[in-house]
N, C-alpha and C positions, 0 to 999 in steps of 0.2 A: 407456453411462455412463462416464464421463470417470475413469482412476483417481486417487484419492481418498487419501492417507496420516495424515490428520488422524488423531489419538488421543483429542483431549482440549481440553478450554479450561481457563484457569489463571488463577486469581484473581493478578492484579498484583502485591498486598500479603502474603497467605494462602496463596496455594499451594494455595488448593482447587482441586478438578477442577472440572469439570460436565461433564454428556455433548456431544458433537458431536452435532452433527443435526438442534438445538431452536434456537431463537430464543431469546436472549440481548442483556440490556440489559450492566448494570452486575453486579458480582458482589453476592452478599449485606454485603460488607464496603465497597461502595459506591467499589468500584475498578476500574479499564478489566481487560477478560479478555483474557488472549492466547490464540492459536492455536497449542497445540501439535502436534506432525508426530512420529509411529514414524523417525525417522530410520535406524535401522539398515535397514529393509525400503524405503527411496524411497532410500537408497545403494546397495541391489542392486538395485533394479529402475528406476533411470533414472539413465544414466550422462551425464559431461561430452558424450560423443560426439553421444550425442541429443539435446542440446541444441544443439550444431554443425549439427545435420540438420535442425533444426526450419524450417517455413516462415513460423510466424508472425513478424510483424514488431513487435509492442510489446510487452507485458507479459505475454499469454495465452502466450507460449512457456514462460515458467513454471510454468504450468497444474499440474503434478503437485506443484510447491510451493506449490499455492494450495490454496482450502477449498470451492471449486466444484465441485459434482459432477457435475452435467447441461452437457454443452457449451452446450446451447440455452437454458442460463440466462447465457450470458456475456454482458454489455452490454458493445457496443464504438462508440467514436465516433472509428475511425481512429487505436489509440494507436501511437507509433511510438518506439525505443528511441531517446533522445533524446542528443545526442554530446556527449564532450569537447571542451572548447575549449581551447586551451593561451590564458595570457595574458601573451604576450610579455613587452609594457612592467610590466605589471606584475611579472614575475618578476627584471626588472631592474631595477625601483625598492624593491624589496625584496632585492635580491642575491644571489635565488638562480639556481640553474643553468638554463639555457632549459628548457623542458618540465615547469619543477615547479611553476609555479602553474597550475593546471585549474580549470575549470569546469563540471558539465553545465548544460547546458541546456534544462531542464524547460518555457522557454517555448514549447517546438515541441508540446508534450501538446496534446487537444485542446482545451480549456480555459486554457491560457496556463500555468499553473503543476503543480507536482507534486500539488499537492491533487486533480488526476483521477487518481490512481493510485488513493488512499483510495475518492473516490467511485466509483469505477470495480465496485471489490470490494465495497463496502458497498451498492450499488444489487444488483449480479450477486445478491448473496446474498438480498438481500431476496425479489431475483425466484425464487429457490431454494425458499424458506420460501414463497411465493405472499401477500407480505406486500404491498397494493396503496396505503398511504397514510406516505408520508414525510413529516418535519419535520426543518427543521435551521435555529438562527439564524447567519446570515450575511453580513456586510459587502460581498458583492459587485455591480459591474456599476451599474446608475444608483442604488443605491441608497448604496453606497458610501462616499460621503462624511459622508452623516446617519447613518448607521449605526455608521461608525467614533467619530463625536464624542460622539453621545447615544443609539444603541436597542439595541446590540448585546446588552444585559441585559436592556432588554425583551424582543429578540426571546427571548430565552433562558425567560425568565419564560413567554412565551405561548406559549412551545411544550413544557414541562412542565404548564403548565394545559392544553394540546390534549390529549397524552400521554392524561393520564382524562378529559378530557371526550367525546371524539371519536374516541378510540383511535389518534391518531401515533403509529407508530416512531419513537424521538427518533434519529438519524443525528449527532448532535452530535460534536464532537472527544474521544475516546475514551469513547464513552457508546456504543459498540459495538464487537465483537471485529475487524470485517475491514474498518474503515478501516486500520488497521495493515498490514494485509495485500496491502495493496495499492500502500502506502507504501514494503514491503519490497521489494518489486519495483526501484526503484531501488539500492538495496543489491547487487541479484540482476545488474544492469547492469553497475555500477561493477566486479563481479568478473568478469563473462565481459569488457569492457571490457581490463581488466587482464591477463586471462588471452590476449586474443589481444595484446598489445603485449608483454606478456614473459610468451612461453611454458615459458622453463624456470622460472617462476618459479612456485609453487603459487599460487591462483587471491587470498587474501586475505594472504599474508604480503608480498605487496607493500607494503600500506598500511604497513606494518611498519618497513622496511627503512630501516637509514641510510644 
């Protein structure tokens, strides 16, 4: 078993708990749940260093900041930590100093954009919970274009009516705890990212810095 530091889930709005461990839609007060983490026990027990050492190559190296328990639940489609880009001319048609306009570049995921980081976690866990039927409405790939102009609300509509009629897991944009989580993974980047380009520097008060 994969360790595991999760404490708690936490109503968005309320602040209520709910246990870790159960399947979770929305909270009672009809708000996205976050993942809360024992922080003080996952600061002693997994250091900057082991993160340096890790082999994994995309998001699962953060594993001991995720909500995954079971390795063999992890779904992976090849994620790969996705790089900064400096943007030159752009940093000069805005007048800053070379190197401070960035970009990552989430189009290298395996899905084209960051949104696999979400579905990444949000599938993993389902497969945790042994939860065998997803639903999400979606604008993507050939459907795209009809979707964007007129069904994105149906799809929405007909997958809250799935929901009780057929039993989906709705997997919608925060209508579950570990899209988010997955999402945060980028975050998780952007600071070992930063922490190897300026090392005397603590890992997030870079972003900081004038």
């Amino acid at each position: 078993m994969t360790q595991t530091f999760v404490s708690h889930l936490e109503c968005s709005m309320t602040g209520k708990r709910y246990a870790a461990g159960e399947v979770h839609g929305l909270s009672e007060a009809g708000k996205p749940l976050l993942v809360r983490y024992d922080l003080e026990r996952l600061a002693h027990s997994f250091k900057r260093d082991d993160l340096a050492k890790s082999t994994e190559p995309g998001l699962w190296r953060y594993a001991p900041m995720l909500p995954v328990t079971e390795a063999k639940n992890r779904i992976s489609l090849g994620e790969v930590m996705t790089p900064l880009i400096a943007l030159e001319r752009s940093a000069a048609g805005l007048g800053a100093e070379p190197g401070k306009a960035i970009v990552k570049d989430e189009g290298r995921l395996p899905t084209g954009s960051f949104k696999a980081r979400g579905l990444c976690l949000a599938v993993s866990m389902a497969k945790e919970f042994d939860i065998e039927h997803l639903a999400i409405p979606t604008n993507g790939n050939a459907g795209s274009a009809m979707a964007a102009y007129a069904l994105i609300n149906d799809c929405g509509r007909i997958v809250g009516e799935g929901k009780q009629r057929v039993g989906w897991f709705d997997v919608s944009t925060l209508k579950e705890p570990y899209r988010i989580e997955g999402k945060k993974t980028m975050g998780l980047e952007l600071a070992e990212h930063t922490f190897t380009i300026r090392r005397s520097v603590p890992p997030f008060a870079a972003f900081t810095r004038r």
